[in-house]
Backbone as CSV, one residue per row, in Angstrom:
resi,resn,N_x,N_y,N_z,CA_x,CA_y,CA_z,C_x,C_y,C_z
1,UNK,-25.569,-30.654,-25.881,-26.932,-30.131,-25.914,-27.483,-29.967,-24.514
2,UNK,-27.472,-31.245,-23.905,-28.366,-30.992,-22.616,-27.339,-29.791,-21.505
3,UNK,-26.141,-29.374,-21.731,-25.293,-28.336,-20.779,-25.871,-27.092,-21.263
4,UNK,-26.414,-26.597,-23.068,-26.682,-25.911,-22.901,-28.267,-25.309,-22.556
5,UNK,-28.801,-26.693,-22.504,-30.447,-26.488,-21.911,-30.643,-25.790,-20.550
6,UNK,-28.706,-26.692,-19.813,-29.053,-26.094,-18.119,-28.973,-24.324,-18.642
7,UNK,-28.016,-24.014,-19.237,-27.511,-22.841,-19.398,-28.915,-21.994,-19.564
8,UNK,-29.405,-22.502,-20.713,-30.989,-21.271,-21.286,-32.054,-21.752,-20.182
9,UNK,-32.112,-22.683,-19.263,-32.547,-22.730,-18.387,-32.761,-21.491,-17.108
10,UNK,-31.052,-21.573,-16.856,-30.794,-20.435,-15.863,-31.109,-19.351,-16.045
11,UNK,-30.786,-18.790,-17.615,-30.804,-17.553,-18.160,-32.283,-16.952,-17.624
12,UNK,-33.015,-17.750,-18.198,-34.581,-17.588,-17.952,-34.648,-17.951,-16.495
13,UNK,-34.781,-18.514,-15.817,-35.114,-18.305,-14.258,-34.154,-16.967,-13.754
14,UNK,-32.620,-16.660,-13.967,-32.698,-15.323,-13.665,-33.192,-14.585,-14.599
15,UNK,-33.354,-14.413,-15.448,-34.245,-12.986,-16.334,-35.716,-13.036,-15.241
16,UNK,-36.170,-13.878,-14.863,-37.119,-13.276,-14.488,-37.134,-12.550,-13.073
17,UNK,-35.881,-12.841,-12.706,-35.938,-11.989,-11.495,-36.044,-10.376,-11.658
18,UNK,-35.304,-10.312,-12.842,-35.272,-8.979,-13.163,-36.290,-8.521,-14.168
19,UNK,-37.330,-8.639,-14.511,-38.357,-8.720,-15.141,-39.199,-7.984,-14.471
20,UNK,-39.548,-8.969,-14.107,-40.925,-8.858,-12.808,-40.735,-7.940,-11.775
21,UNK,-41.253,-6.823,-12.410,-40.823,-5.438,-11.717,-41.734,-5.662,-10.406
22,UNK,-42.778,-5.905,-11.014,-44.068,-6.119,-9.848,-44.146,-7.266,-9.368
23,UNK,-43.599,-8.767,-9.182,-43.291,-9.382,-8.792,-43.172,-9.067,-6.843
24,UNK,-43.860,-9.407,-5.899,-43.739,-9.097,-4.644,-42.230,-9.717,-3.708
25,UNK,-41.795,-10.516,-4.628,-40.437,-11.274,-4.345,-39.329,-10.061,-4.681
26,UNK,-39.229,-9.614,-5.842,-38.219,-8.854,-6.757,-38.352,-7.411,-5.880
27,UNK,-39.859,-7.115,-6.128,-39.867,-5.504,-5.224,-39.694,-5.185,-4.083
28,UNK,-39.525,-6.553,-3.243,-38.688,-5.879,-1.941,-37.289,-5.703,-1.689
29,UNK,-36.759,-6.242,-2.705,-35.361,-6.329,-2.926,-35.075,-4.608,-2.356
30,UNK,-34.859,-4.117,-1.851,-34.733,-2.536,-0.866,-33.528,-2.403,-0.618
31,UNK,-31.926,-1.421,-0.983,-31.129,-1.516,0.097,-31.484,-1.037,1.011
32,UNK,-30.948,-1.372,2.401,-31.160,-1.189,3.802,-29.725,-0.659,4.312
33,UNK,-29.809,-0.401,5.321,-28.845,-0.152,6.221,-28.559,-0.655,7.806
34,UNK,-28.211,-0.862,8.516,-28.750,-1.433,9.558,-28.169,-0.405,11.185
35,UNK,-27.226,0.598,10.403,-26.554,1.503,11.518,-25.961,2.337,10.472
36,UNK,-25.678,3.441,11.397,-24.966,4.751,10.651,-23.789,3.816,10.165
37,UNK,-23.454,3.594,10.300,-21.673,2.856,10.165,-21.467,1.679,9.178
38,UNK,-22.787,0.949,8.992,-23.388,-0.243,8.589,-23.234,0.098,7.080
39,UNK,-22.532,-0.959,6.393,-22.474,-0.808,4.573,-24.197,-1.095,4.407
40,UNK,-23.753,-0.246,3.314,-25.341,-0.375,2.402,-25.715,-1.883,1.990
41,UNK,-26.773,-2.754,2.257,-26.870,-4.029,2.037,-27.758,-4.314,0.742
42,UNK,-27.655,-4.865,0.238,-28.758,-5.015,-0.877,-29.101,-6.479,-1.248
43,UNK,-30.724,-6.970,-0.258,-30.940,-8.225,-0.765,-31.525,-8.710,-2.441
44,UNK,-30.800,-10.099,-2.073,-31.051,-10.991,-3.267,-31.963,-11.904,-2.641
45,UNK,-32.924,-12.434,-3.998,-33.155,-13.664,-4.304,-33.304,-14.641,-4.073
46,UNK,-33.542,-15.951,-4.079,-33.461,-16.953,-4.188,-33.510,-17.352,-5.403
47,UNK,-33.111,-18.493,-5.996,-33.123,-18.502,-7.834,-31.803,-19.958,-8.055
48,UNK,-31.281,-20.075,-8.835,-30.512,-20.872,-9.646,-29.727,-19.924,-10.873
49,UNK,-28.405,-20.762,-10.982,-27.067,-19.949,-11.797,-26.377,-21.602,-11.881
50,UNK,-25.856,-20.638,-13.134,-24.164,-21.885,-13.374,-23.220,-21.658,-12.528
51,UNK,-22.860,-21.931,-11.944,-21.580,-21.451,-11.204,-19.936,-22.186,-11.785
52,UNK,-19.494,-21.409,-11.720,-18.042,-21.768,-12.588,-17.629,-21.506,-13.665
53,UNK,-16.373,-21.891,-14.478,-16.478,-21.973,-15.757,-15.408,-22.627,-16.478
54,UNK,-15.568,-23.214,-17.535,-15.189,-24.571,-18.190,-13.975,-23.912,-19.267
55,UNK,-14.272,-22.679,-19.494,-13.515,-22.155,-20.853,-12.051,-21.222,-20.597
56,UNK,-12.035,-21.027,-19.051,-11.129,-19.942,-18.432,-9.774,-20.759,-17.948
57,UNK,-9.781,-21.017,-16.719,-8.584,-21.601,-16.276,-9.139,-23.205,-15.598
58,UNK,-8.240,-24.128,-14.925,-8.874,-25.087,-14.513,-9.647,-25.480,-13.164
59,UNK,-8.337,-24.089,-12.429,-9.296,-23.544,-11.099,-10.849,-23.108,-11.344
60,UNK,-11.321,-22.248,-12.162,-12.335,-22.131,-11.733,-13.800,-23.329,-12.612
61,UNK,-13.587,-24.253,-12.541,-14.302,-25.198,-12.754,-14.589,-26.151,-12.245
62,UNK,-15.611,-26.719,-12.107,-16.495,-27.505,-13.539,-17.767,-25.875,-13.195
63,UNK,-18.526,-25.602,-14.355,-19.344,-25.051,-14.462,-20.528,-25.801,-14.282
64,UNK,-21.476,-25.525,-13.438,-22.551,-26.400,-13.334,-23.658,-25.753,-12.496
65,UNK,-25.190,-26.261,-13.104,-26.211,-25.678,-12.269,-26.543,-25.960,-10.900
66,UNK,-26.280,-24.379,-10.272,-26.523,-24.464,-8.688,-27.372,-24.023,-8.048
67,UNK,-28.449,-24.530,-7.000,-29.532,-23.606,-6.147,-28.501,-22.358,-5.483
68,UNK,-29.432,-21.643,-5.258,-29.561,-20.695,-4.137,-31.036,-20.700,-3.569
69,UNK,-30.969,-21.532,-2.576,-32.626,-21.763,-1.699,-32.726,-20.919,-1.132
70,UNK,-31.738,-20.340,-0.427,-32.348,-18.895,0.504,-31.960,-17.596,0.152
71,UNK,-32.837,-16.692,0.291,-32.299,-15.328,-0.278,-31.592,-14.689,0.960
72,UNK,-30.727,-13.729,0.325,-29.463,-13.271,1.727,-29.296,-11.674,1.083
73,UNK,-28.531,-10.807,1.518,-28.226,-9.743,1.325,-26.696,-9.206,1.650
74,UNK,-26.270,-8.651,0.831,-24.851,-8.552,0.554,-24.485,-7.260,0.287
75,UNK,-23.294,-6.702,0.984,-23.128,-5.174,0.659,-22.877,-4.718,-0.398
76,UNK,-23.005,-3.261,-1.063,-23.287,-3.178,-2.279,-22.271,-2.683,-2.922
77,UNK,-21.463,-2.269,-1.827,-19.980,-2.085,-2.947,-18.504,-2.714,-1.534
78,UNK,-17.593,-3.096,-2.022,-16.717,-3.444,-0.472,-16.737,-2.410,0.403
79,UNK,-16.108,-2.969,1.516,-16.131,-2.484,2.902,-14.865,-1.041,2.545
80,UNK,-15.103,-0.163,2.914,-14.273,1.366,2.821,-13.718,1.313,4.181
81,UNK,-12.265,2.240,4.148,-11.738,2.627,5.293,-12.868,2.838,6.403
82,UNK,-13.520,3.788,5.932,-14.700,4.648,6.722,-15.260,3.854,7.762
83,UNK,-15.499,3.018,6.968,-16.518,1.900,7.758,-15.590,0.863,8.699
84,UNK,-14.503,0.475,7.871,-13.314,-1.108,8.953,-13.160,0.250,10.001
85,UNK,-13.112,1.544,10.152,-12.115,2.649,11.229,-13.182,2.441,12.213
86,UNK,-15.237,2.749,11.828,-15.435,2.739,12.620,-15.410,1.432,13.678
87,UNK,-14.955,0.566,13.153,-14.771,-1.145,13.824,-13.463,-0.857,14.977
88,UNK,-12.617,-0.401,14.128,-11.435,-0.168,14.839,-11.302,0.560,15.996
89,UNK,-11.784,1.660,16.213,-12.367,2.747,16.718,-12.715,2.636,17.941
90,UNK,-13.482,1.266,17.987,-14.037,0.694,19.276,-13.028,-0.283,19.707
91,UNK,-12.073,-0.567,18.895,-11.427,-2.071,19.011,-11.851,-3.418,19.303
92,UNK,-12.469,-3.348,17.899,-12.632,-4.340,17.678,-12.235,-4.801,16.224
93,UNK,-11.571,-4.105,15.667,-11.265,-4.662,14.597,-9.425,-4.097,14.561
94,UNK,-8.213,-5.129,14.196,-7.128,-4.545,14.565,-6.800,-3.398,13.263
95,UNK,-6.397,-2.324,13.512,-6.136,-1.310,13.178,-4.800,-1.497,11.885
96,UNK,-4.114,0.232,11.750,-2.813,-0.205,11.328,-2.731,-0.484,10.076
97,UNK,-4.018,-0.443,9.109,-3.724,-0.914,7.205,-3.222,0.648,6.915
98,UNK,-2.534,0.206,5.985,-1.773,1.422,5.009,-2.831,1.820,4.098
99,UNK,-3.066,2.909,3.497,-3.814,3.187,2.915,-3.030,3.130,1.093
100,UNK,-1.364,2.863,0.956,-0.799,2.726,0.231,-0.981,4.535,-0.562
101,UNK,-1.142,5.453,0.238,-1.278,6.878,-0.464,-2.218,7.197,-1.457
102,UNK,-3.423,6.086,-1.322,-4.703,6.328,-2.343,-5.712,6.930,-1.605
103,UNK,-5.223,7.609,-0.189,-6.395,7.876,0.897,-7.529,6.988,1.487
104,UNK,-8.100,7.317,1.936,-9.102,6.295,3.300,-10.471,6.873,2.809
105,UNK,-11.673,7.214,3.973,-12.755,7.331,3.202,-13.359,6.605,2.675
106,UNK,-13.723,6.544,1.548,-14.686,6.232,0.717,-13.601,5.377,-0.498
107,UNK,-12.304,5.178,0.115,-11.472,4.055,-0.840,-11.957,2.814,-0.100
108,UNK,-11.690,1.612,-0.532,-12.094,0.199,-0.149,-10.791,-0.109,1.302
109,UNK,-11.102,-0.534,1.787,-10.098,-0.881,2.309,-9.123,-2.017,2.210
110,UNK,-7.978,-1.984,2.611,-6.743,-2.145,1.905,-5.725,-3.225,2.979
111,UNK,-5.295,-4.246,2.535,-3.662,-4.291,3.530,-5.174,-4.890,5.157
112,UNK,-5.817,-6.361,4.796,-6.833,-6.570,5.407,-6.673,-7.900,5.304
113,UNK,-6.301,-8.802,6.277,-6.255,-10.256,6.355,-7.933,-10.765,6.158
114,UNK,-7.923,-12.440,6.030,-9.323,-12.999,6.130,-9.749,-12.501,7.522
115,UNK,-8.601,-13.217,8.780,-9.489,-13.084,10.169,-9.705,-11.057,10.694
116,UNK,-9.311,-10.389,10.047,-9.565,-9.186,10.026,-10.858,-8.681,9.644
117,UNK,-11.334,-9.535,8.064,-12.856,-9.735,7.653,-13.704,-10.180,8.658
118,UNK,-13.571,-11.083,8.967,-14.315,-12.160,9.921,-14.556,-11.122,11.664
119,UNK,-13.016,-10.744,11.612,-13.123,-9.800,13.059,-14.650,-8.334,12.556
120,UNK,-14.496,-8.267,11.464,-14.872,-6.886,11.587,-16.593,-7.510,11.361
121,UNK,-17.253,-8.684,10.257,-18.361,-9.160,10.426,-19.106,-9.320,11.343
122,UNK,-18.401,-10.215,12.819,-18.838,-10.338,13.579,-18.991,-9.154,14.813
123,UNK,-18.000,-7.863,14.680,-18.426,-6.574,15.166,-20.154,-5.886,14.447
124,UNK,-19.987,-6.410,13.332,-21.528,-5.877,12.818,-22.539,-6.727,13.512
125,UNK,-22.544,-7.865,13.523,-23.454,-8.918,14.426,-23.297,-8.511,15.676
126,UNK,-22.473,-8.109,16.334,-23.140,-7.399,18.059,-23.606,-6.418,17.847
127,UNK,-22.904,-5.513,17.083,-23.401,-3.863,17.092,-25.381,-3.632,16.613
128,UNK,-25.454,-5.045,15.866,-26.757,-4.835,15.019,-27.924,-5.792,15.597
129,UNK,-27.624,-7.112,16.118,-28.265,-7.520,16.904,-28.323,-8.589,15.527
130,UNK,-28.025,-8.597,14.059,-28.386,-9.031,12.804,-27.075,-10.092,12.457
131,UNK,-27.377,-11.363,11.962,-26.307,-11.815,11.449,-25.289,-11.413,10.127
132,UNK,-23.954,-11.245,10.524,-23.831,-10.878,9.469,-22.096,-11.792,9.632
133,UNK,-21.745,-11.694,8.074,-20.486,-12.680,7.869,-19.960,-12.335,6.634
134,UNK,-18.905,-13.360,6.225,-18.131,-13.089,4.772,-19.185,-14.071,4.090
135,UNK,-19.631,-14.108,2.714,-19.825,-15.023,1.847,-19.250,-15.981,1.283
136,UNK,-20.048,-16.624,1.061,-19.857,-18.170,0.894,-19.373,-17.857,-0.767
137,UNK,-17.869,-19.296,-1.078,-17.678,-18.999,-2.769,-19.338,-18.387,-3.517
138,UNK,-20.506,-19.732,-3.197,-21.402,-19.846,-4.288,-22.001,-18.229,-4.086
139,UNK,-22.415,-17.725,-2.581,-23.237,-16.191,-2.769,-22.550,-15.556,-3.267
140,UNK,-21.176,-15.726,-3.233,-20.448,-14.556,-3.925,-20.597,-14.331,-5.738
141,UNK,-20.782,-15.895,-6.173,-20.764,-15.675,-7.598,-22.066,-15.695,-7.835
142,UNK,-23.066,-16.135,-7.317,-24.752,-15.372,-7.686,-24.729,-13.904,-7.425
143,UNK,-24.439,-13.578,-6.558,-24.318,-11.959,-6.380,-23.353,-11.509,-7.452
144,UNK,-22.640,-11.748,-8.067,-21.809,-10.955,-9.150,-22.390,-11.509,-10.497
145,UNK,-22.916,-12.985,-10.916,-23.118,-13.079,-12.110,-24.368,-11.771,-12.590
146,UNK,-25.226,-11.694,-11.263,-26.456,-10.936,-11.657,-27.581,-11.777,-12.791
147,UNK,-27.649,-12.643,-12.569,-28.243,-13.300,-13.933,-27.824,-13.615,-14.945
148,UNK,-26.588,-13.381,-15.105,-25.907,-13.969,-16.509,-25.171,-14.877,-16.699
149,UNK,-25.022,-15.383,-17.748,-24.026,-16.322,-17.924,-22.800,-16.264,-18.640
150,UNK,-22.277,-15.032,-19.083,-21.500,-14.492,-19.522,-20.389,-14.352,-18.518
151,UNK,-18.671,-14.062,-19.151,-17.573,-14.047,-18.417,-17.674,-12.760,-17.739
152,UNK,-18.379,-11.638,-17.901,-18.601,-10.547,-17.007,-20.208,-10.152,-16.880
153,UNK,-20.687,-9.454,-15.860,-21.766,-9.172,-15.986,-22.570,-8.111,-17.331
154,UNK,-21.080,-7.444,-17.764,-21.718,-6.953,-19.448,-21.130,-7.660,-20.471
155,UNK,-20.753,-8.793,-20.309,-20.564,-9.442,-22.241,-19.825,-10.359,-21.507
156,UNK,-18.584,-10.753,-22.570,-17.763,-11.794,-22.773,-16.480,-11.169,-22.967
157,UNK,-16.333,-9.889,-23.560,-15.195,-9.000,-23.422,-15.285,-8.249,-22.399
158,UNK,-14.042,-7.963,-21.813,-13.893,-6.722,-20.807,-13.921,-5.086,-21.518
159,UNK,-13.935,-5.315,-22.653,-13.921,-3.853,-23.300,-13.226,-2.643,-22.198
160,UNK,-13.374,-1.577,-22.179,-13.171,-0.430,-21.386,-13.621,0.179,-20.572
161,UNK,-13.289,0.530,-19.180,-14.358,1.276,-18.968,-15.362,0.920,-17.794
162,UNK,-15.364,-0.841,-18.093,-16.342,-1.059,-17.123,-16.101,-1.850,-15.573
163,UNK,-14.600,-1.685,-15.522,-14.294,-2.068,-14.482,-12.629,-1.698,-14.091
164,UNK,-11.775,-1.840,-13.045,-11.074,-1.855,-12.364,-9.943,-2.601,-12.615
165,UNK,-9.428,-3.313,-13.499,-8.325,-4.436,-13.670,-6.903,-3.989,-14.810
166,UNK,-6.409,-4.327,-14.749,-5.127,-3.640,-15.570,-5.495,-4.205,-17.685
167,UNK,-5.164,-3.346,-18.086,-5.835,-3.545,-19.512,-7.291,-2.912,-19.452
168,UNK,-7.777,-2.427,-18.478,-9.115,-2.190,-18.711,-9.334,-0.788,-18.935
169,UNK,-8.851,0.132,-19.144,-9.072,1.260,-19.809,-9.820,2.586,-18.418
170,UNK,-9.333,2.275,-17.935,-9.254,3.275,-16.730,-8.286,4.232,-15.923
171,UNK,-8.670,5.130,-15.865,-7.449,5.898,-14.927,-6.499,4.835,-13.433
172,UNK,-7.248,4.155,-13.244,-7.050,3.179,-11.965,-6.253,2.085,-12.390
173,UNK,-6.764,2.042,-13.815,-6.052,0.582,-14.273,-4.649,-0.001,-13.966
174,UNK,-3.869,-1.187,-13.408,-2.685,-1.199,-13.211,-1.952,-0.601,-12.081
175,UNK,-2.833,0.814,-11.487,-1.817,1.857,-10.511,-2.592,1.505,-9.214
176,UNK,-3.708,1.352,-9.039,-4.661,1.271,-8.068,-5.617,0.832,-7.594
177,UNK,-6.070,0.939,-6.596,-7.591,0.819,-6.376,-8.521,1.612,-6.416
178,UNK,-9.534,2.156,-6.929,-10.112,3.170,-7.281,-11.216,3.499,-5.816
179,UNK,-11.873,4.439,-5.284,-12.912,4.452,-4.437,-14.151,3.914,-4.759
180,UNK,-15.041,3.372,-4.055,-16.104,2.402,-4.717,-16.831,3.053,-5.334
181,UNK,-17.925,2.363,-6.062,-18.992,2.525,-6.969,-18.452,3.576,-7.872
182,UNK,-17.389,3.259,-8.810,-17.153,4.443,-9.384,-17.458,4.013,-11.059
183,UNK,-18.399,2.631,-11.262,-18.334,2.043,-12.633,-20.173,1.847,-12.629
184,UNK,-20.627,1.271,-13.269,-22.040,0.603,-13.702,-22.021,-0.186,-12.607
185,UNK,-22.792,-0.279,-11.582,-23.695,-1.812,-11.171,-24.038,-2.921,-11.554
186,UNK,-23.879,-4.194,-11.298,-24.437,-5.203,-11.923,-26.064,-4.853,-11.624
187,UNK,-26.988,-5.751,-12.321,-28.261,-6.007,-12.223,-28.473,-6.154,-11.109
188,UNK,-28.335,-6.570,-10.026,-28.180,-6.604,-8.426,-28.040,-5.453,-7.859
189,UNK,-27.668,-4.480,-8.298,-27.132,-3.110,-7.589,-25.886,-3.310,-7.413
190,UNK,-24.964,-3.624,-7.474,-23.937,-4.340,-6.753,-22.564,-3.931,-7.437
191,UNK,-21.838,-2.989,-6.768,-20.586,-2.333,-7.248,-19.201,-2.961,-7.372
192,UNK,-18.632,-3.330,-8.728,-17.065,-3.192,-8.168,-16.645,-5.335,-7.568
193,UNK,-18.023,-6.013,-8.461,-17.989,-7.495,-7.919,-16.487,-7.992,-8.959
194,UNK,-16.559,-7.240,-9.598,-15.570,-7.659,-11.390,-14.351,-6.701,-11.254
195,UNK,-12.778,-6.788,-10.376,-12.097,-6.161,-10.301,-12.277,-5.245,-9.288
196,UNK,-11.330,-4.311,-9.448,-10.993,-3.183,-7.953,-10.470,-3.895,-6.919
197,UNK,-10.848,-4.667,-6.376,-10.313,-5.404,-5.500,-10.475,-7.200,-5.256
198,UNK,-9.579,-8.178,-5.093,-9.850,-9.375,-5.106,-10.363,-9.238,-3.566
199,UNK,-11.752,-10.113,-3.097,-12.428,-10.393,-2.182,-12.532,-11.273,-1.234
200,UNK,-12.087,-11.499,0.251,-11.936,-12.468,0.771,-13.556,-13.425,0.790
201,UNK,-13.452,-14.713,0.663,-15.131,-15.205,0.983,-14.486,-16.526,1.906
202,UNK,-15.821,-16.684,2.872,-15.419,-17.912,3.491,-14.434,-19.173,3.886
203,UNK,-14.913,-19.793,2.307,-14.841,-21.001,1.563,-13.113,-21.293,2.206
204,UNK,-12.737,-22.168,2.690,-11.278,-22.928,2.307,-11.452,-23.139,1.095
205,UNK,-9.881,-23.257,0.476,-9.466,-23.031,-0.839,-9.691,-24.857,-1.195
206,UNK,-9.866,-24.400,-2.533,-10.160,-26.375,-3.258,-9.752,-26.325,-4.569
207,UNK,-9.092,-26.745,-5.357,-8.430,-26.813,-6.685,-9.177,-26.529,-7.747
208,UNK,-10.541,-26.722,-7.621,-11.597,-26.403,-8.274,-13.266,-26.875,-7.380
209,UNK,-13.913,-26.135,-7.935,-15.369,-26.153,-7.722,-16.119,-27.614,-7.590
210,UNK,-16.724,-28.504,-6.191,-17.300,-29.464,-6.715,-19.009,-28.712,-6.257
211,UNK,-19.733,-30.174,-7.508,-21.010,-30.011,-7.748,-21.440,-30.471,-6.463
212,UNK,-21.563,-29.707,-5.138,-22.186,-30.358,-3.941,-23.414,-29.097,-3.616
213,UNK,-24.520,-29.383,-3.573,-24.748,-27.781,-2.703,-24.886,-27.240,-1.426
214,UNK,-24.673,-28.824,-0.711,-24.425,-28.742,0.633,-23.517,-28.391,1.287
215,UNK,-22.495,-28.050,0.336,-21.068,-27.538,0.478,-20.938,-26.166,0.796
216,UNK,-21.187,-25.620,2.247,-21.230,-24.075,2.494,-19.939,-23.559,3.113
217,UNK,-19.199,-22.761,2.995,-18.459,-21.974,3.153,-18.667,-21.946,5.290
218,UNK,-17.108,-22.131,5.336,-17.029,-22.428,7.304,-16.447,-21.333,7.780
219,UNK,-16.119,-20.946,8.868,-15.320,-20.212,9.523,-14.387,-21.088,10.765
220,UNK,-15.255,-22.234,11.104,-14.777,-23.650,11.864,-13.387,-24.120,11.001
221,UNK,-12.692,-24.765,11.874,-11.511,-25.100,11.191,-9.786,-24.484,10.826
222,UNK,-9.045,-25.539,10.730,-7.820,-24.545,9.960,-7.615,-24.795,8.505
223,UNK,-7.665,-23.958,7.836,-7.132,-24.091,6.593,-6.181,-23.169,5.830
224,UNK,-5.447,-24.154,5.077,-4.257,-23.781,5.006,-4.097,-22.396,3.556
225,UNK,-5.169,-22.412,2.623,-5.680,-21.317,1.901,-6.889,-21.154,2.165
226,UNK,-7.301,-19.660,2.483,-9.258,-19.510,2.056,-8.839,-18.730,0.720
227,UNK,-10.362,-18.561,0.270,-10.489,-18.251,-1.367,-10.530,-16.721,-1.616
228,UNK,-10.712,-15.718,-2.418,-10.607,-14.744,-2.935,-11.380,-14.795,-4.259
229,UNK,-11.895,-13.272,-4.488,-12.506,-14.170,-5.804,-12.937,-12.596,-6.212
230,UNK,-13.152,-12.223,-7.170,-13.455,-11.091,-8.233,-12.245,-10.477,-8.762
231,UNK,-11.189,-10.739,-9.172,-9.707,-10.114,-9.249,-9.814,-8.449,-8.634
232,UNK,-8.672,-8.119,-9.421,-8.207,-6.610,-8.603,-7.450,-5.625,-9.561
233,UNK,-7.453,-4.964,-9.289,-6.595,-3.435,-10.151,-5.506,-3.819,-10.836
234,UNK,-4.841,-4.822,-10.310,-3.296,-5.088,-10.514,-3.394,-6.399,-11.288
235,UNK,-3.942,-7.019,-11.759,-4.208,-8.175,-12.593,-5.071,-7.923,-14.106
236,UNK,-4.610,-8.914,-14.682,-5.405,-8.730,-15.949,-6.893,-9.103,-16.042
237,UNK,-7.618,-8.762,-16.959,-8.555,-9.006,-17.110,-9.485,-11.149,-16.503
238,UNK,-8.384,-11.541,-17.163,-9.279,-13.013,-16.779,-9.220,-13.339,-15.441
239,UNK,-8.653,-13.115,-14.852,-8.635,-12.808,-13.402,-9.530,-12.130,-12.650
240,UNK,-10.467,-11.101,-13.640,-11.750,-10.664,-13.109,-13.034,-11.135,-13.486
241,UNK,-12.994,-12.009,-13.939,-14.427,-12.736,-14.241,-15.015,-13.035,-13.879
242,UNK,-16.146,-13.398,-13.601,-17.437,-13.850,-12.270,-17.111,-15.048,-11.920
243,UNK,-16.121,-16.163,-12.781,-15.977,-17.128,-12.200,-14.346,-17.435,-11.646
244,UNK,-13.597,-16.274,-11.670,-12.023,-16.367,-11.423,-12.365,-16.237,-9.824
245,UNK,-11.163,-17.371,-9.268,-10.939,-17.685,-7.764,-9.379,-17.410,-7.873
246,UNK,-9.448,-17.291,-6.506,-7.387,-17.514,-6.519,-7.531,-17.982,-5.197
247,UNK,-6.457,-18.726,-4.813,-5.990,-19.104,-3.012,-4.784,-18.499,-2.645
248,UNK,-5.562,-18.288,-1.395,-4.287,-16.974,-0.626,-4.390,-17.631,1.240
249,UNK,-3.357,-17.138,1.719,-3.295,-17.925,2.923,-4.267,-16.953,3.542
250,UNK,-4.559,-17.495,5.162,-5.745,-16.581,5.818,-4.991,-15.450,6.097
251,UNK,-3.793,-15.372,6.786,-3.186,-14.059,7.350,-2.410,-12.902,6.784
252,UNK,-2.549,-13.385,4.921,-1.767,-12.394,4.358,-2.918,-11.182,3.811
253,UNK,-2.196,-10.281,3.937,-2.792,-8.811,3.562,-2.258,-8.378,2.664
254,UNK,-2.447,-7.520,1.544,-2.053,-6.712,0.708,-3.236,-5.945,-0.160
255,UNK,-2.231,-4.977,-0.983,-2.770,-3.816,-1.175,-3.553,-4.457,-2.366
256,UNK,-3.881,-5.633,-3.090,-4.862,-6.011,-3.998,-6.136,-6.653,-3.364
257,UNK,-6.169,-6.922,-1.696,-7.378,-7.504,-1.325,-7.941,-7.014,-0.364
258,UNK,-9.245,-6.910,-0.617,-10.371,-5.881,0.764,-11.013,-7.076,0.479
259,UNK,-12.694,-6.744,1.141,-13.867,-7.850,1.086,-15.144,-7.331,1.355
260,UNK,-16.589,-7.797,1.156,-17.608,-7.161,2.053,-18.649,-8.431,2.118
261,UNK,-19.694,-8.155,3.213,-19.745,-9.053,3.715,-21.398,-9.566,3.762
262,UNK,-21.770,-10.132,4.135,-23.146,-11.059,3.630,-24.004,-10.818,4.797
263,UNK,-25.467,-10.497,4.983,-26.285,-10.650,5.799,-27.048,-11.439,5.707
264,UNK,-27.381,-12.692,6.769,-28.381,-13.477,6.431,-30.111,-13.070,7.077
265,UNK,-30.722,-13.062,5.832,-32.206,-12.735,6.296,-33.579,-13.918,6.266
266,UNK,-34.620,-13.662,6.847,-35.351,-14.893,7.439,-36.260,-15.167,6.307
């Protein structure tokens, strides 16, 4: 009883984010941009979510209610060739990903280590004068649940259609990565959090989720896995769920993982 009080708890503190059209908190929510080159950002919130989940695998658990005290802003669909080239361009970001013959552009980018993420974040923080970084496990899964508590941001089934993962009923399904925003938005604005590509975030890797909330995602340190998290084209469905993680070492690249990246605002 009392797990599912936290649960209708959350539900209702996020429903009202999305409610309260007129709300002066909710209506500035604005994407921004911060440079021609600069991904589209779209702030969130501050609020409370479950984070995790109890019913999926054992990695991604314990499910449990978590703050988000500060609101942050997060790009709205992953980082595209377009955008890592113009990093590269200047050199500052190392060059050289395959595009695997799905083209560049406006595809996600591809064949992209963690410190490649991290290289190209901190090119946005000089270029912008603005902090900017990979997300932390927890922003990553408030930014994708969108308010829900469900295994995807539309239901509990993956049905068809609404995302990127193999079984899912798409031209992309199984063969690829598709170019972004090519499905529904979560409630966030927020493209492509559920499949298309697994996402590098911060966090060193941990066997499962603990209930700390002081526990923020480092870039300090060596660790021997960081985390990944929204599955990808080439995986099945449970693998894309708002609460599926996987651990991958920092320096491996491949054609199932891109990332995008978090702005912190005052």
């Amino acid at each position: 009883m009392g797990k599912h009080l936290i649960v209708l708890g959350c539900v209702l503190a996020c429903l009202s984010f999305v409610t309260r059209a007129d709300d002066q908190v909710f209506s500035s929510l604005k994407p921004f941009k911060d440079c021609t080159e600069c991904p589209t950002m779209m702030p969130l919130p501050a609020g409370r979510f479950i984070m995790g989940a109890d019913d999926q695998r054992d990695t991604y658990g314990p499910a449990y209610d978590r703050a988000m005290p500060r609101r942050f802003a997060i790009a709205a669909t992953e980082i595209t060739f377009d955008q890592y080239e113009a990093c590269v361009a200047v050199s500052a970001c190392l060059g050289g990903q395959s595009d695997h013959d799905w083209g560049r552009g406006a595809q996600p980018v591809i064949n992209v280590s963690w410190h490649d993420a991290v290289d190209f974040a901190a090119w946005l923080s000089r270029k912008t004068g603005a902090s900017y970084r990979l997300p932390t496990e927890a922003e990553w899964e408030y930014a994708a649940r969108g308010g829900t508590v469900t295994r995807y941001p539309w239901g509990d089934k993956v049905g068809e259609g609404h995302a990127n993962c193999r079984r899912c009923g798409t031209v992309w399904s199984g063969r690829g990565a598709a170019p972004v925003a090519q499905f529904s938005p979560n409630v966030f604005g927020l493209y492509d959090m559920n499949g298309n590509l697994s996402e590098w975030v911060v966090d060193c890797w941990r066997e499962n989720h603990t209930p700390d909330e002081t526990d923020v995602g480092t870039e300090e340190g060596i660790c021997k896995a960081r985390v990944t998290r929204g599955g990808d084209w080439y995986y099945v469905p449970i693998l894309s769920t708002s609460a599926a993680r996987k651990s991958n070492a920092p320096n491996l690249w491949s054609y199932t993982i891109g990332f995008r990246v978090v702005r912190d605002l005052k």
